[in-house]
C-alpha positions as CSV (number, residue, x, y, z in Angstrom):
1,X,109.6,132.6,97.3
2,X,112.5,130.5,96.4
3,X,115.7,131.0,98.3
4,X,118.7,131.8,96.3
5,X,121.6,129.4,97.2
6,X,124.3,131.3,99.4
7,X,126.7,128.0,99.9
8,X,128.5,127.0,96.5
9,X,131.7,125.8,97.8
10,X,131.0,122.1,97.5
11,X,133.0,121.1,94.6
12,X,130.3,119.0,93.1
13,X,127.7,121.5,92.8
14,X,127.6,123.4,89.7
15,X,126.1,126.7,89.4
16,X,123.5,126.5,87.2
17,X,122.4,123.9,84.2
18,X,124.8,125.5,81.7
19,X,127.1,125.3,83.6
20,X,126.4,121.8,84.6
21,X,126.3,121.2,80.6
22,X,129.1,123.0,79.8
23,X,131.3,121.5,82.6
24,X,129.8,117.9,81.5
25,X,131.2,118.6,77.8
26,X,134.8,119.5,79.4
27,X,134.9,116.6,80.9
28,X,133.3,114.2,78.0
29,X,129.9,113.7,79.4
30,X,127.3,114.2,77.5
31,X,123.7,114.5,78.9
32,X,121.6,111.7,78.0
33,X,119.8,111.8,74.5
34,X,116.4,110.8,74.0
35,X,116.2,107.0,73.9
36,X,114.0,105.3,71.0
37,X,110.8,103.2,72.0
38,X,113.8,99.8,72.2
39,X,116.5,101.1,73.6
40,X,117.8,99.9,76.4
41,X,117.8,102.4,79.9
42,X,121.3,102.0,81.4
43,X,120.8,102.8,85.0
44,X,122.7,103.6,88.1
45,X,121.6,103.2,91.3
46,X,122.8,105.0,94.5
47,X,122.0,104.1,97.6
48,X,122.4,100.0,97.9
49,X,120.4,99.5,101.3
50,X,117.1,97.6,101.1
51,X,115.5,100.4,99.3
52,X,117.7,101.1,96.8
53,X,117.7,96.7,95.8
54,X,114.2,97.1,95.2
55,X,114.2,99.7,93.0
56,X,117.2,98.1,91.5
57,X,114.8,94.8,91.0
58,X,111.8,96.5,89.6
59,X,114.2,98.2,86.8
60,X,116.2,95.6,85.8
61,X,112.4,93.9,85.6
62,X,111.4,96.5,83.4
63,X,114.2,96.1,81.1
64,X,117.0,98.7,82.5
65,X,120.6,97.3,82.4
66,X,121.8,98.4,85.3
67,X,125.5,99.4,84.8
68,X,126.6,100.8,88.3
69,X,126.0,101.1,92.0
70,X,127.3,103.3,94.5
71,X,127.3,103.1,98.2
72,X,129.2,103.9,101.3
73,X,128.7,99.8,102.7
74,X,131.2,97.4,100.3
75,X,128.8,94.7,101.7
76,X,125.5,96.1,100.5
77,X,127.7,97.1,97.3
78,X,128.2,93.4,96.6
79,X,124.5,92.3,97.1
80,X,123.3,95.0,94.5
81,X,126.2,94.2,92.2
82,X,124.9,90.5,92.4
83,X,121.5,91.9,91.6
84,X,122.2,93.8,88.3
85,X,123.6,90.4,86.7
86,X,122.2,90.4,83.2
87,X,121.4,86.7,81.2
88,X,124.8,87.3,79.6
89,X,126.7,87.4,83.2
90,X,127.4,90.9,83.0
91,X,128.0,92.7,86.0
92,X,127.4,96.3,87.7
93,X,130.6,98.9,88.4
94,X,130.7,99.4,92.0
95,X,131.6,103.2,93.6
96,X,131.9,104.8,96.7
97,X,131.3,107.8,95.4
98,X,128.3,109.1,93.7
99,X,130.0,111.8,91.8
100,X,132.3,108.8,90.2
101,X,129.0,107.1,89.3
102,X,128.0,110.0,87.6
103,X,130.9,110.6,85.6
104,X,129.9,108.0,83.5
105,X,129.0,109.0,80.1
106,X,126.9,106.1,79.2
107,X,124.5,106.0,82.7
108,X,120.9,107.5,81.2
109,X,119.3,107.8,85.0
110,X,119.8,107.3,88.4
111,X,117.8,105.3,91.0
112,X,118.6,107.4,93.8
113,X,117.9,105.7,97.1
114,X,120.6,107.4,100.3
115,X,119.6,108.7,103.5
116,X,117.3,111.3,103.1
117,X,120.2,114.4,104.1
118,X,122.0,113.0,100.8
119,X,118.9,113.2,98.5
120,X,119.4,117.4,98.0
121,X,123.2,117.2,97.0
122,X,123.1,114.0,94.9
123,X,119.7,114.6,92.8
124,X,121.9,118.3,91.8
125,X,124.7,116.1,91.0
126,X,122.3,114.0,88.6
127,X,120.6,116.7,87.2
128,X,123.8,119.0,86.2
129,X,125.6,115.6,85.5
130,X,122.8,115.0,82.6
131,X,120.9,112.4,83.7
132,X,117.3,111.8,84.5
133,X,116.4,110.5,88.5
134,X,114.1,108.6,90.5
135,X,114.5,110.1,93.9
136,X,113.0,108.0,96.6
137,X,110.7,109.5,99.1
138,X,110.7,111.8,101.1
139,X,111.9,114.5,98.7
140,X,114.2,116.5,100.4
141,X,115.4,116.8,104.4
142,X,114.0,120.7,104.8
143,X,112.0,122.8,102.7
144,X,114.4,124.8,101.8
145,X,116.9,122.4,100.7
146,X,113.6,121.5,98.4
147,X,113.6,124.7,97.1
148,X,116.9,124.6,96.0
149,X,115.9,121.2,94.5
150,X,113.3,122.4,92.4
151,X,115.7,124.9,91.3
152,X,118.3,122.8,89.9
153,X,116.0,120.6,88.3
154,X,113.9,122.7,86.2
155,X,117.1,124.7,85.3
156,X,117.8,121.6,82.8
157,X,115.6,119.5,81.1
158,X,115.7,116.4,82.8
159,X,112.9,113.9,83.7
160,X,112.8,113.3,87.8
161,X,110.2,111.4,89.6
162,X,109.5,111.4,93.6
163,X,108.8,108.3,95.2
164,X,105.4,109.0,96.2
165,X,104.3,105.9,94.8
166,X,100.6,106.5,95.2
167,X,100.3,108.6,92.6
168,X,100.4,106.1,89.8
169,X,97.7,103.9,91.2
170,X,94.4,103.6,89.3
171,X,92.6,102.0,92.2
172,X,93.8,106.0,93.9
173,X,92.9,107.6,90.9
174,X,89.4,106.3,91.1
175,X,89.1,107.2,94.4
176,X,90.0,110.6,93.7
177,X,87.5,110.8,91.2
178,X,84.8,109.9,93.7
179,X,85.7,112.8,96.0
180,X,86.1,115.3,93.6
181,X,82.3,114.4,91.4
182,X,80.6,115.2,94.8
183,X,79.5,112.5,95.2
184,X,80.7,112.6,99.0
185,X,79.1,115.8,99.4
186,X,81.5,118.8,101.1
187,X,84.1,116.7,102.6
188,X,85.0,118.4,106.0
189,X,87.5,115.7,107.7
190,X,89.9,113.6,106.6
191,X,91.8,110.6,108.7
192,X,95.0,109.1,107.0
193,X,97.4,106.5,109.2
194,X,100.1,104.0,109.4
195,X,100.2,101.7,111.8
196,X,102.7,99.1,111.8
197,X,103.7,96.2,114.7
198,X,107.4,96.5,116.1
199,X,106.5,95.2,119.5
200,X,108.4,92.2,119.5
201,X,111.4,95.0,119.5
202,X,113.2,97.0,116.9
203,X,114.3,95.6,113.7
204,X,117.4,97.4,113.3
205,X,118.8,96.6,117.1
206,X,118.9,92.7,115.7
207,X,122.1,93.0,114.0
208,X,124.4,95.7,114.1
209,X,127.8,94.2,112.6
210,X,129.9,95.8,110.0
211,X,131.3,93.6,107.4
212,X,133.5,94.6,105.0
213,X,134.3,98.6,104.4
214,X,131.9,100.8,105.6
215,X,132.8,105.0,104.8
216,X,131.7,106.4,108.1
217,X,132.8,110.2,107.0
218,X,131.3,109.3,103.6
219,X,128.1,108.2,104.8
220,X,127.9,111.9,107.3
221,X,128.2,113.8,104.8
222,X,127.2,117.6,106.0
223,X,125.6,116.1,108.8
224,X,127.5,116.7,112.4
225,X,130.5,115.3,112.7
226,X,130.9,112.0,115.4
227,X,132.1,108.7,116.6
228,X,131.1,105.5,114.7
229,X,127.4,104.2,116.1
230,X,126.4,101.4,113.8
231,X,123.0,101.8,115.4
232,X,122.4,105.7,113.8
233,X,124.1,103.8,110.8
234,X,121.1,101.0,110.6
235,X,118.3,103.1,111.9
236,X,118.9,106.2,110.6
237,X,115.3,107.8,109.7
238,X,115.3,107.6,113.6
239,X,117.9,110.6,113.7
240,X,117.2,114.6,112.9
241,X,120.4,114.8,111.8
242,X,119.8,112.7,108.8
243,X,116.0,112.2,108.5
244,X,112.8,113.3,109.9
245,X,111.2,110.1,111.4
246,X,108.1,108.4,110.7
247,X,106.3,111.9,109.9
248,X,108.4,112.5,106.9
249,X,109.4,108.4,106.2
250,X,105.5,108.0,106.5
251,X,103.9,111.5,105.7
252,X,105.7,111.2,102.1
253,X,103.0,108.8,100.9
254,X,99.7,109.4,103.6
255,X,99.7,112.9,103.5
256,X,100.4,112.3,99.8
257,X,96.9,110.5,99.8
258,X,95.3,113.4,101.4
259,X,96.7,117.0,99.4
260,X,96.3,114.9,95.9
261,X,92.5,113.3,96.4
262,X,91.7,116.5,98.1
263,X,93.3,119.0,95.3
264,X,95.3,121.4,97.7
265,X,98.9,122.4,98.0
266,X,99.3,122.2,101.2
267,X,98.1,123.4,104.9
268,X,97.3,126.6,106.3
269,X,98.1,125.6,110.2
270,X,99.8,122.5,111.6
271,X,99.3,121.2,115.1
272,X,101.9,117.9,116.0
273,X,102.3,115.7,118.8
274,X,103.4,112.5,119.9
275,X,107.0,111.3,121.8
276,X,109.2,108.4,122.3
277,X,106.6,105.5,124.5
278,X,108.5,102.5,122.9
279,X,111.4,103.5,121.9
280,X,113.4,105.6,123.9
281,X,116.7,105.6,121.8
282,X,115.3,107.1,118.9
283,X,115.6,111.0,118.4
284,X,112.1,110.9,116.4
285,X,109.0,110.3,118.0
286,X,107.8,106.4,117.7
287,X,104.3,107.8,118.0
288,X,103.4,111.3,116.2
289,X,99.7,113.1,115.3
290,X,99.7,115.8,113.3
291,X,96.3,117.8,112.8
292,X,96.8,120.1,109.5
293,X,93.6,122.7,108.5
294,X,93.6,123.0,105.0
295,X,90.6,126.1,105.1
296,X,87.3,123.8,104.2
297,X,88.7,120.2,105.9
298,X,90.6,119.5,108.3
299,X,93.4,116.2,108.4
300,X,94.5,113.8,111.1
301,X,97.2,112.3,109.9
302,X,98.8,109.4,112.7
303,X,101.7,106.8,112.6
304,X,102.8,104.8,114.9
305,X,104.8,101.5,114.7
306,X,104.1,99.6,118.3
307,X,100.5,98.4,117.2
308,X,99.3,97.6,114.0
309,X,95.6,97.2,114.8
310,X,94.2,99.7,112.0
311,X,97.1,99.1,109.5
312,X,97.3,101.7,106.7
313,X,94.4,103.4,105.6
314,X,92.5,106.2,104.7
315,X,89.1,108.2,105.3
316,X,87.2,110.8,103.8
317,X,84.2,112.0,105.4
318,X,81.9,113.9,103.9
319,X,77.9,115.8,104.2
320,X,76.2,112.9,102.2
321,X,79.1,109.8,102.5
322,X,82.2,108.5,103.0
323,X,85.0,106.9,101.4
324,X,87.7,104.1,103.4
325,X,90.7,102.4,102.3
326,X,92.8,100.1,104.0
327,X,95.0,97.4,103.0
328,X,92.8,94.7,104.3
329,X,89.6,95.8,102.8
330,X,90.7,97.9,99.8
331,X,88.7,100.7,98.9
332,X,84.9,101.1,100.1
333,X,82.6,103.5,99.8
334,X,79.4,103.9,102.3
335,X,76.0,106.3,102.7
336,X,75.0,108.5,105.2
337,X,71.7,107.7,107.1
338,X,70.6,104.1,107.9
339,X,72.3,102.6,105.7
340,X,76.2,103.6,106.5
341,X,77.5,100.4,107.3
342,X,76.8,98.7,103.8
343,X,79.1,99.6,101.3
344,X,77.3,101.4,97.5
345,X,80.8,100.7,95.7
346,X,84.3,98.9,96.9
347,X,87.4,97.8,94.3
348,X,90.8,96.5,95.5
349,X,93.9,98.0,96.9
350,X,97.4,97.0,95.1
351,X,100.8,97.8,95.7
352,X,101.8,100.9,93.0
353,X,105.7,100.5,93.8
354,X,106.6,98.3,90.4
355,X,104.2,100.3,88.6
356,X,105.9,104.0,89.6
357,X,109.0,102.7,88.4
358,X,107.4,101.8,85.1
359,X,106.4,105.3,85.0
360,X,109.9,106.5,84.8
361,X,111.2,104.8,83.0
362,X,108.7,105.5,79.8
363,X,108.9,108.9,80.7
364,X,113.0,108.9,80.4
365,X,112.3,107.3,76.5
366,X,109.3,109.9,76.1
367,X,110.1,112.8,77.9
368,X,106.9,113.2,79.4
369,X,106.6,114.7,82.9
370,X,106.2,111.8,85.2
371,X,103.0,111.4,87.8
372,X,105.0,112.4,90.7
373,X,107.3,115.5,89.6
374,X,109.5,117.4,91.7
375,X,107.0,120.7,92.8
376,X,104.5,117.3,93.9
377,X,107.3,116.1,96.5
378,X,108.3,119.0,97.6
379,X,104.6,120.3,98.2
380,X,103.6,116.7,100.1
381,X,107.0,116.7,102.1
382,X,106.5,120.6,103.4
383,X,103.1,119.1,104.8
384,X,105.1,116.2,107.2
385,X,108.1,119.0,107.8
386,X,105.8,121.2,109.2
387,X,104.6,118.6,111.4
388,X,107.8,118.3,112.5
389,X,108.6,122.0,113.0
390,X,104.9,121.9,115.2
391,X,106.5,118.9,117.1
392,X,110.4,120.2,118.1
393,X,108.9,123.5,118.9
394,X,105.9,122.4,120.8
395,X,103.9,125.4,118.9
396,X,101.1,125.7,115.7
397,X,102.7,126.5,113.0
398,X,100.7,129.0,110.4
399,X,102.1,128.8,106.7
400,X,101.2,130.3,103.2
401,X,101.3,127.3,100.9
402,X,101.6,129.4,97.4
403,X,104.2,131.7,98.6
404,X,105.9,129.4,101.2
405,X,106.4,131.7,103.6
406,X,106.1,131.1,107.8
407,X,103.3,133.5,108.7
408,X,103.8,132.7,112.6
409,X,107.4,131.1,113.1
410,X,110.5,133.1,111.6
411,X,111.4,131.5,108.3
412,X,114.6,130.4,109.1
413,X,116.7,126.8,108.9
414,X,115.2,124.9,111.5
415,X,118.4,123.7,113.6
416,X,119.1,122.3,116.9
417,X,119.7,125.8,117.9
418,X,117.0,127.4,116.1
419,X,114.3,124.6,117.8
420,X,115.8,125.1,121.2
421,X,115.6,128.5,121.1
422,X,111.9,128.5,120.2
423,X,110.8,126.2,123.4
């Protein structure tokens, strides 16, 4: 069941959608109307780092005027100003502040792009501030905090769309329908992986300087309190404190894969395991498995970034074939018997980013639900949390997927405290 929200003392939360409405009116905001077919999406992004440019690009591509950015880094502030430079030299508003950002009366939707332990309290902000959001992947930092997203959200009536990208490629589509005509036969096991090459040494070790303003305090937000390390700045996903590793960063879009072609919710037992073989500074493991049992198949799901031998990919195997996908050989799919090695149908793999934006942003001028909604996210990302529950407790981990309930491990925030008190 959904947890009711005990914590309301943060000024920016509001408690509810009327009150978000009602509170927006006071203050002269007015949610975002329904835009005509040729209107033009004003935008705000939040979250300038590498992810949030992109998404910035593949708007203003699309035809969003991009009228803001926000970010706790003046430097990366600059570079997505420079970005959102329309034919007639106008520029975007810079912030340091979300709830600024969201002030703004005339911002329709938000890109938002932060470190994952931001993405709870700022998608809130958006919703009860009236706009519509694209929430990067993964959806939320715990399952509860989820919860509490889905709450807010579907307390108003705005459009929001997870950035499990996957979900608005035909070529995955296709595949899905393959699974699900049979034509696999019972499909007992599934394999889904990322493997990527970092061996020449971590990226985000390579340059570590600050310039310009940088809001330390800003950028800890409810997270533990300590020193400046422009290292957990960089490479955060690396930390618990702000993100769950390469099973969540990674998980958001394979295990994606699996619980949408497959048609389930999520898991009835996770298994994880993995630790730190190449990188021994990071908190999260640089090589994790997790083994989830869904009732009739069973998922390993694998990452690992030292080795990048079977890149990113995908198998189902079923009683009379199999379907593979990789992003060297696209989609393929082969017979059992004598003839498994030749393939009976194959079409190419593309890159869906660009086209999951484009999503959005019809659905903002339609108000159509978008192809990855909220309850999607949240389900794929309890899959990988899980997985990360398994892992920092060293124990399976039993879970009811409709009522999202622990049915082994107390149902409780998992904190530093809580983990180590479990081992």
């Amino acid at each position: 069941m959904m947890k009711e929200k005990t914590d309301q003392s943060r000024r920016t939360i509001l408690k509810g959608a009327a009150a978000g409405v009602a509170m927006a009116s006071l203050n002269g905001i007015a949610p975002a109307s329904v835009l005509g077919a040729n209107e033009t999406i004003r935008m705000g992004v939040i979250g300038t780092g590498g992810r949030g440019q992109w998404g910035l690009r593949e708007a203003k591509q699309r035809g969003a005027r991009i009228a803001a950015v926000c970010d706790v880094y003046e430097e990366r502030l600059n570079q997505a100003r420079a970005l959102s430079e329309t034919d007639d030299g106008k520029l975007a508003d810079m912030y340091y502040e979300h709830e600024k950002l969201l002030e703004r009366p005339d911002i329709d939707a938000v890109y938002i792009a932060t470190p994952d332990h931001w993405h709870h309290d700022v998608l809130i902000d958006t919703v009860n501030a009236g706009k519509d959001a694209y929430t990067e992947k993964p959806f939320s930092h715990t399952i509860e905090e989820g919860q509490e997203m889905i709450k807010a959200v579907r307390s108003t009536d705005r459009v929001v769309q997870v950035g499990n990208h996957r979900r608005s490629g035909e070529h995955w589509k296709r595949a899905r329908e393959v699974i699900q005509s049979g034509k696999l036969g019972k499909v007992v096991m599934v394999k889904v992986w990322d493997t990527r090459n970092w061996s020449a040494g971590d990226p985000f070790a390579a340059n570590l300087e600050v310039r310009g303003r940088l809001d330390w305090d800003r950028f800890l937000g409810k997270a533990p309190k300590r020193a400046f390390d422009p290292y957990r700045y960089y490479a955060w996903r690396w930390y618990w404190d702000y993100a769950g590793g390469l099973m969540t960063d990674i998980g958001a879009h394979q295990l994606d894969v699996n619980q949408w072609l497959m048609d389930v919710t999520g898991p009835k037992t996770v298994a994880a395991n993995g630790g730190n073989h190449y990188f021994p500074h990071w908190e999260t493991p640089d090589v994790v498995h997790s083994i989830l049992n869904y009732g009739d198949f069973t998922t390993l799901f694998t990452v690992e970034f030292i080795n990048d031998r079977d890149s990113v990919g995908a198998m189902f195997c079923g009683s009379e074939g199999s379907l593979t996908v990789d992003d060297r050989n696209g989609f393929r799919v082969f017979p059992q018997g004598e003839k498994m090695d030749e393939p009976i149908d194959s079409w190419p793999r593309t890159y869906e980013g660009g086209d999951h934006v484009a999503n959005f942003l019809e659905c903002v001028k339609t108000r159509k639900e978008p192809n990855s909604p909220v309850e999607v996210g949240h389900q794929v990302i309890n899959a990988a949390h899980l997985g990360n529950i398994s892992y920092r407790t060293g124990r399976r981990v039993k879970w009811d997927a409709e009522q999202e309930e622990f049915l082994e491990v107390r149902r409780i925030r998992p904190t530093d405290a809580w983990m180590k008190s479990m081992m």
